[in-house]
C-alpha positions as CSV (number, residue, x, y, z in Angstrom):
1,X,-12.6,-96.7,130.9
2,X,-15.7,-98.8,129.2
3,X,-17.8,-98.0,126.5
4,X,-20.9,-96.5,129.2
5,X,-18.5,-93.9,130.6
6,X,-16.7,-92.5,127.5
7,X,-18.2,-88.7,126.8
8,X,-20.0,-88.2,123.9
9,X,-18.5,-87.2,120.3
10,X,-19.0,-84.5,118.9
11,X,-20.6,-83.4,115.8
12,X,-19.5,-80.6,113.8
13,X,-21.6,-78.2,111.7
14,X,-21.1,-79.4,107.9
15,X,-18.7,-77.1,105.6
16,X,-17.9,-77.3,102.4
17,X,-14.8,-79.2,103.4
18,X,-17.0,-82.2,104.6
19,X,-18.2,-83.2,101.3
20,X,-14.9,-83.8,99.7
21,X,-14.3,-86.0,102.8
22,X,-17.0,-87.6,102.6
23,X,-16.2,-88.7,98.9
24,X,-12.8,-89.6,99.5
25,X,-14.6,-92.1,102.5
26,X,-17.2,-92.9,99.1
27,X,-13.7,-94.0,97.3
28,X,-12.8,-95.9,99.7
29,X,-15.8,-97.6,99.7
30,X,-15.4,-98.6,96.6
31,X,-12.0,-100.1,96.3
32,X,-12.4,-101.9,99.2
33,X,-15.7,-103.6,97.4
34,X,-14.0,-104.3,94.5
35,X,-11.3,-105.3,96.5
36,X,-13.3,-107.8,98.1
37,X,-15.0,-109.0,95.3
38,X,-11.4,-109.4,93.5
39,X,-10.1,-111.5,95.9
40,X,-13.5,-113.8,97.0
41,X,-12.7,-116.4,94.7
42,X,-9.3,-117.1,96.3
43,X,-8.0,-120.4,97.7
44,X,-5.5,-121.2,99.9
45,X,-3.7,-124.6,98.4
46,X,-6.4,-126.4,96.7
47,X,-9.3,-125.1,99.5
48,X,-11.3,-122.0,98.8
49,X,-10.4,-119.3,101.7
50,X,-12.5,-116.1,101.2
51,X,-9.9,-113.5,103.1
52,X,-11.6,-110.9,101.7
53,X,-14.8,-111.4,104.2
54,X,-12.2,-110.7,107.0
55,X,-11.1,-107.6,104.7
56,X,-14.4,-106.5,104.3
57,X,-15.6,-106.7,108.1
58,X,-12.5,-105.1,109.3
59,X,-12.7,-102.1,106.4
60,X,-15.9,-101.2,106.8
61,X,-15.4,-100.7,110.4
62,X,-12.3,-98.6,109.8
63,X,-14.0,-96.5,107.3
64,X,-17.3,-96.1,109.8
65,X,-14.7,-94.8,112.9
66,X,-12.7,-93.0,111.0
67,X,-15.6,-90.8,109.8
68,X,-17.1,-90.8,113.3
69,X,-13.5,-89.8,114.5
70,X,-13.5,-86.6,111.9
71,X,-17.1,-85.6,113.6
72,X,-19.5,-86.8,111.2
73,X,-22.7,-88.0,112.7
74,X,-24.0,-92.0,112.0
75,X,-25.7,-90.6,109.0
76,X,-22.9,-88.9,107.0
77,X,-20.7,-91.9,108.6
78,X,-22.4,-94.9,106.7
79,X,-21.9,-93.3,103.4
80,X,-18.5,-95.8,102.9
81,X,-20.3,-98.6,104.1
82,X,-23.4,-98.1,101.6
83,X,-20.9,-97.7,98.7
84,X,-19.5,-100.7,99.7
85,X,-22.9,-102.8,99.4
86,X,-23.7,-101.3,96.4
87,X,-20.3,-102.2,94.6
88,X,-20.9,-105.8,96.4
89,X,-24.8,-106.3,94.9
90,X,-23.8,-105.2,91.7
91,X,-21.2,-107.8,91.4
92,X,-23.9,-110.3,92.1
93,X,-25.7,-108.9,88.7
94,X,-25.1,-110.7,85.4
95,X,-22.9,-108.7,82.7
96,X,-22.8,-108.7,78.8
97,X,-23.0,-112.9,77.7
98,X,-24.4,-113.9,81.7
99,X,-21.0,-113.7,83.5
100,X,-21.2,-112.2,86.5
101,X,-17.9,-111.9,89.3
102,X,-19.7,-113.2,92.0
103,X,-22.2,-116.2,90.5
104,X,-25.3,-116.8,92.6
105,X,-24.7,-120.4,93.7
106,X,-21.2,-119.9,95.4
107,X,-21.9,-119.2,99.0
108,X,-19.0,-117.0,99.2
109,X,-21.1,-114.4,98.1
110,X,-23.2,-114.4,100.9
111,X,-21.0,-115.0,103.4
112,X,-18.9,-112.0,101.9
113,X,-22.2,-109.4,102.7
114,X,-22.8,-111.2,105.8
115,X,-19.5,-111.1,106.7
116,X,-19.4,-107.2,106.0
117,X,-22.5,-105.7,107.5
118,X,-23.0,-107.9,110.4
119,X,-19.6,-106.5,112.5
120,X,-20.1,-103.0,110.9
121,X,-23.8,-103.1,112.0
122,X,-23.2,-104.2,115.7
123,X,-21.1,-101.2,115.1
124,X,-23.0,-98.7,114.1
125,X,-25.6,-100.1,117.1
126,X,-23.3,-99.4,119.9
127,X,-22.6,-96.0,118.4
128,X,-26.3,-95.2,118.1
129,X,-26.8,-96.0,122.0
130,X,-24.1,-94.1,123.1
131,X,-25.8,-91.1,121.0
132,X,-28.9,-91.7,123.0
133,X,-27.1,-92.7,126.4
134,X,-28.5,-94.6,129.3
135,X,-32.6,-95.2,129.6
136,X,-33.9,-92.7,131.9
137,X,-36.5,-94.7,132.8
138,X,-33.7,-97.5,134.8
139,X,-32.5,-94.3,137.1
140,X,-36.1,-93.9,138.2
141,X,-36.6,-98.1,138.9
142,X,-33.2,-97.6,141.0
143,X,-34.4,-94.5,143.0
144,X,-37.6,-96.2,144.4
């Protein structure tokens, strides 16, 4: 069964319910950011391996299907995933003395919101065109 032939999901009317749901998914958010900022400057032996890109991509992703699994539309559903760049550019802002947990000049940095809203944005793309479905404008091409 591919991705054009699955039936749509369907979106529920919000209750009151959906809000505490949605900030659990807000919590979630926000470990897995400071999760990921936590563990960006490890290293694997003396080399520095940022795992927590691969966490990040493969959370964010989790947390978006999960919420489009309970019903939510794309709007409600992003909610984790913008907690989760929030907690990420504030890391990148300087604290009390100019420390800051992820300094500007490391790379990692970058690579760890690339790295995070690239796969979770291809995501969110295919989920907005199955919303919309196919172009109506290809059936009529096909018909003449």
């Amino acid at each position: 069964m591919s991705w054009q032939t699955q039936k749509p999901r369907p979106v529920y009317e919000p209750h009151v319910i959906d809000n505490y749901v949605t900030g659990v998914l807000a919590v979630n958010g926000l470990l897995l950011g400071v999760l990921c900022v936590l563990l960006l400057p490890s290293y694997w032996g003396e080399v520095p391996f940022p795992y927590s890109v691969l966490f990040a991509a493969i959370g964010n992703i989790v947390l978006l299907e999960l919420a489009l699994r309970i019903g939510y539309s794309l709007k409600r559903a992003v909610v984790p995933v913008a907690v989760w760049t929030g907690v990420v550019l504030l890391a990148f802002l300087g604290g009390p003395g100019g420390s800051t947990l992820i300094p500007t000049q490391d790379p990692r940095g970058l690579f760890l919101l690339i790295g995070g809203l690239v796969p979770v944005g291809f995501w969110m793309f295919r989920e907005a065109m199955q919303q919309v479905g196919p172009d109506p404008s290809a059936a009529r091409k096909s018909a003449r």
